[in-house]
C-alpha positions as CSV (number, residue, x, y, z in Angstrom):
1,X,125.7,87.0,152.4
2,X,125.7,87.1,148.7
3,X,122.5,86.4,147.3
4,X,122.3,85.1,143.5
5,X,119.9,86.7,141.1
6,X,117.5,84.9,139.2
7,X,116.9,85.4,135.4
8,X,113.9,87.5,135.8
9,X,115.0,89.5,138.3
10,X,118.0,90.2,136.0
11,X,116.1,91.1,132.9
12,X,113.4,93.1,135.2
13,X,116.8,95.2,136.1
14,X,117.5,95.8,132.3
15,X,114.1,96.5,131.6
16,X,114.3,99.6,134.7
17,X,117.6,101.1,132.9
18,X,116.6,101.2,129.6
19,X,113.8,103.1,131.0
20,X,116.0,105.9,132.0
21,X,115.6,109.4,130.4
22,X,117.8,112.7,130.1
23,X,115.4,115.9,130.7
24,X,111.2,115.6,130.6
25,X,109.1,114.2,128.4
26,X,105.4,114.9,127.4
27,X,103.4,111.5,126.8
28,X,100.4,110.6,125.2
29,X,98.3,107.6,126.1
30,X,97.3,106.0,122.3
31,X,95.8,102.6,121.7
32,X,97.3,101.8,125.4
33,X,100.9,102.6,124.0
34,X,102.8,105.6,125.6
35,X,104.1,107.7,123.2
36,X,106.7,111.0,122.8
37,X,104.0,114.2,122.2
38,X,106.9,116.4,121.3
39,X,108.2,114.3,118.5
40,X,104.8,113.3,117.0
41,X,103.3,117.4,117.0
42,X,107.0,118.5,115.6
43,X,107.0,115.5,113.1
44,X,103.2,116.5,111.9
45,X,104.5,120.2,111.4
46,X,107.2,119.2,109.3
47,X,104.8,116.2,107.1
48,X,102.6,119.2,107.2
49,X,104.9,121.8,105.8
50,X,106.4,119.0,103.1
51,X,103.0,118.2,101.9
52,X,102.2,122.3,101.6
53,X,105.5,123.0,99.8
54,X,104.8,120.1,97.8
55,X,101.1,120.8,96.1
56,X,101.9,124.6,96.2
57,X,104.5,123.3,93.5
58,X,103.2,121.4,91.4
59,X,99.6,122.9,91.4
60,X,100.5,125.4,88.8
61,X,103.5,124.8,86.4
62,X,104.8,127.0,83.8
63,X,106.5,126.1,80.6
64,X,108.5,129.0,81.9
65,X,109.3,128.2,84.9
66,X,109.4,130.6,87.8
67,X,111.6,131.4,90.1
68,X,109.9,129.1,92.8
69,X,109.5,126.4,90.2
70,X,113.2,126.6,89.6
71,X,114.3,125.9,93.0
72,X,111.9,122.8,93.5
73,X,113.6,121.5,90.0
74,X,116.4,122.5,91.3
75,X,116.0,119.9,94.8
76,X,114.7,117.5,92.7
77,X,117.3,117.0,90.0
78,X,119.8,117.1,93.1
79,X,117.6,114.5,94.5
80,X,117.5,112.7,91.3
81,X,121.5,112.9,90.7
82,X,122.1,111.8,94.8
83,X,119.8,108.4,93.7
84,X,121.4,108.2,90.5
85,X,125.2,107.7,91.7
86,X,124.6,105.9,94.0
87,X,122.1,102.8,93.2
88,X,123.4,103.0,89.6
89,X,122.0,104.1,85.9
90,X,120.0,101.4,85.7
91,X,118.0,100.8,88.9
92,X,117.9,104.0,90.7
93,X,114.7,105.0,89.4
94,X,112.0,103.4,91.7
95,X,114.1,104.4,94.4
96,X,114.4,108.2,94.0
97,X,111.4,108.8,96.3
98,X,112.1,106.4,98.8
99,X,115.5,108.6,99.3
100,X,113.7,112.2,98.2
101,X,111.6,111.4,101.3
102,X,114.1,111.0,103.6
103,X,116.8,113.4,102.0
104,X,114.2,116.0,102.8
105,X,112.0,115.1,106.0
106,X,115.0,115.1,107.3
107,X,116.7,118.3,106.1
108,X,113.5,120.3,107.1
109,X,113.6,118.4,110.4
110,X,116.8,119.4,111.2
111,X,116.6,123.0,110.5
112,X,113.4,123.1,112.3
113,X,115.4,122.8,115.5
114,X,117.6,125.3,114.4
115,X,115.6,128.0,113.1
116,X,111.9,127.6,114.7
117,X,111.4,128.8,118.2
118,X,109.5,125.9,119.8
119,X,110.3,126.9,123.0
120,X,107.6,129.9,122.7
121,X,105.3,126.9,122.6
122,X,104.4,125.8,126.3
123,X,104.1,122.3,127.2
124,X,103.2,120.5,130.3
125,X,106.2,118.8,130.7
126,X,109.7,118.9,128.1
127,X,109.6,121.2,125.3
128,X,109.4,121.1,121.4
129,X,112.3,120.7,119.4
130,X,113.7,119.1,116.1
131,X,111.9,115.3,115.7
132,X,115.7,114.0,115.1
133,X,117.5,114.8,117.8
134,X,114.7,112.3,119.4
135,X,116.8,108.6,118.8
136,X,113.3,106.8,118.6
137,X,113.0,108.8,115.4
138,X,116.0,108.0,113.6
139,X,115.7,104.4,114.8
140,X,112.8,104.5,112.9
141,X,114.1,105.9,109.7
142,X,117.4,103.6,110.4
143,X,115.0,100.7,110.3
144,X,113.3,102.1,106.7
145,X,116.8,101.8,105.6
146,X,117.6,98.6,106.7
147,X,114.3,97.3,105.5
148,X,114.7,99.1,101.8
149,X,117.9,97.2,101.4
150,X,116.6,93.9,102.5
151,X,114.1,94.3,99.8
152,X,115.6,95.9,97.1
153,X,118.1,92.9,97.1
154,X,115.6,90.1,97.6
155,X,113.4,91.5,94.7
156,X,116.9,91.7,92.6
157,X,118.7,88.9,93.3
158,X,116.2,86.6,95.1
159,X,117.3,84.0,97.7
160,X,121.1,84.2,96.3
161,X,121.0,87.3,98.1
162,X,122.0,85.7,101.3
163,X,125.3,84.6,99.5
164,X,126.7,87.9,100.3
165,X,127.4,86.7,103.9
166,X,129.4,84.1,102.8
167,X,131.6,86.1,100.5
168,X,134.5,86.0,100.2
169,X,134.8,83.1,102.7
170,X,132.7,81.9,105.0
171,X,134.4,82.4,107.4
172,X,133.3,86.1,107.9
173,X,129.5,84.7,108.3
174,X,129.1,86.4,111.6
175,X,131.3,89.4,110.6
176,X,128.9,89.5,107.7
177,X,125.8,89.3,109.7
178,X,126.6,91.6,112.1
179,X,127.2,94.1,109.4
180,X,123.9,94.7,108.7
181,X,123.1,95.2,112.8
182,X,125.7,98.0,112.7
183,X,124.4,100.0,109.6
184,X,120.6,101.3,111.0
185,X,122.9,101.6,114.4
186,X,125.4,103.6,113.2
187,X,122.5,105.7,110.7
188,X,120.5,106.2,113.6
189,X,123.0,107.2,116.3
190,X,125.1,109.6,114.5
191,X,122.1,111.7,112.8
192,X,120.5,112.1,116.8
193,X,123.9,112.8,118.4
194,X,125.1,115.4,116.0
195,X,121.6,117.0,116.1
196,X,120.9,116.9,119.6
197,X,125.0,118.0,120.6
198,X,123.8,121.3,118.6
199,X,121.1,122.4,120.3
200,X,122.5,121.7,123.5
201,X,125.5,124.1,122.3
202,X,123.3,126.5,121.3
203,X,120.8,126.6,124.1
204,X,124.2,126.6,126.7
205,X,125.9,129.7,124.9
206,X,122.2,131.3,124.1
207,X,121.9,130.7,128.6
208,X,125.9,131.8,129.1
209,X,126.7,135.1,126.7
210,X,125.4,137.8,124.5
211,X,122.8,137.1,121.7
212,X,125.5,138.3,119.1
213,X,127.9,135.5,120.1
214,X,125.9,132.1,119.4
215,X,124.6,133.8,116.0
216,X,128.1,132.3,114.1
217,X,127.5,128.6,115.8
218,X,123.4,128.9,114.8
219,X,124.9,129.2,111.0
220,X,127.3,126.4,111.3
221,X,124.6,124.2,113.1
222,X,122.3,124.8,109.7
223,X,125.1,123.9,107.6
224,X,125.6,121.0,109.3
225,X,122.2,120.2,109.6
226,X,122.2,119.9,105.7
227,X,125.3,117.9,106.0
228,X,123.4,115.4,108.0
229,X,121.1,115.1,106.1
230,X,122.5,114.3,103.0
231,X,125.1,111.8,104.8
232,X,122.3,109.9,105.9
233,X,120.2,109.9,102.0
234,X,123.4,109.1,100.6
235,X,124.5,105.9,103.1
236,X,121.2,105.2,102.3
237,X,120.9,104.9,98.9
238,X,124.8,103.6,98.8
239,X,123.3,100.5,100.9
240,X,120.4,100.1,98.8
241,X,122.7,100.0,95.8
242,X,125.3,97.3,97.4
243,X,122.4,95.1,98.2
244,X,121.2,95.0,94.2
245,X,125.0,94.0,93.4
246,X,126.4,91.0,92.6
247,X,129.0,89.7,94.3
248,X,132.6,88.7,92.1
């Protein structure tokens, strides 16, 4: 006898699945929320190590710079250039630390996972790894994104913002609209899948052959853990940039 399925009963079944996890996790109880331990110690260590690298740098500069002040010059012209072709000549510069700060939280982040040995660290339950290959975390970022670009174009172009989703017809309203769903989706779920696919390849041939062999595949996961990085500060920045444009 079929039986039919109420509303709640239907949303209660939604609610179970999206419960569902892949490995262990370690929780903490906060403020009656339940929340990832893993992502919030490894996330501290890299704000931590950020905030370090930062003061060491600028406690003490030289006219002539050394060589350590030459490489933090270095990241932050790159930084400064990234912002710059992207947003535009004239407005880039209130953004640069919005997408310094993510340009390099992430970067570290990523080759946290791939250099760091968090697995000496003992849990009791799941392990450490890098705070991005955690999909709550770049949701979160994702969502900085989306909520950057909201703004910058409000504070631009005011309410004749929303004209954009009307252009060039209005037609493509929904089209329009659901553009904006698909760019923290897309941000988010390709920086956690490419992380996470790398340490799963590196921990299965780490588990399945010689130490020598992974060494090759570590390298290329830190080069395209930089890659990642700067795809996600430059989409970024690109987005913050379309949203201060007018529309012709």
């Amino acid at each position: 006898m079929d039986i039919e399925r109420s509303p709640i009963s239907t949303l209660n079944n939604i609610y179970e699945i999206s419960g569902v996890e892949v490995g262990q996790h370690f929780y903490w109880q906060i403020g009656g929320f339940q929340v990832h331990a893993q992502v919030l110690i490894t996330s501290w260590i890299v704000i931590a190590v950020l905030l370090g690298s930062a003061t060491i740098a600028v406690r003490d500069p030289q006219t002539i710079p050394t060589s350590g002040q030459n490489f933090v010059e270095y990241i932050l012209e790159f930084i400064w250039d990234l912002t710059r072709t992207q947003i535009g000549e004239e407005e880039y510069g209130p953004w640069v630390s919005f997408i310094g700060t993510m340009f390099l939280f992430i970067f570290v982040s990523n080759w946290s996972g791939a250099l760091l040995p968090w697995g000496i660290i003992k849990l009791p339950q799941g392990e450490l790894a890098a705070p991005t290959n955690d999909i709550n975390t770049t949701v979160a970022l994702a969502s900085l994104t989306s909520v950057a670009y909201f703004y910058a174009g409000l504070t631009k172009r005011g309410l004749g913002y929303f004209g954009k989703y009307i252009q060039p017809t209005p037609i493509l309203l929904p089209i329009n609209i659901l553009e904006d769903f698909t760019k923290p989706l897309s941000l988010s779920f390709r920086l956690s899948g490419n992380i996470l696919a790398d340490e799963l390849v590196v921990a299965v041939l780490v588990s399945l052959v010689p130490l020598v062999v992974p060494i090759p595949v570590m390298f290329l996961g830190l080069f395209t853990s930089g890659i990642q990085a700067l795809i996600f500060a430059t989409l970024a920045a690109a987005y913050i940039g379309e949203s201060m444009e007018g529309h012709h």
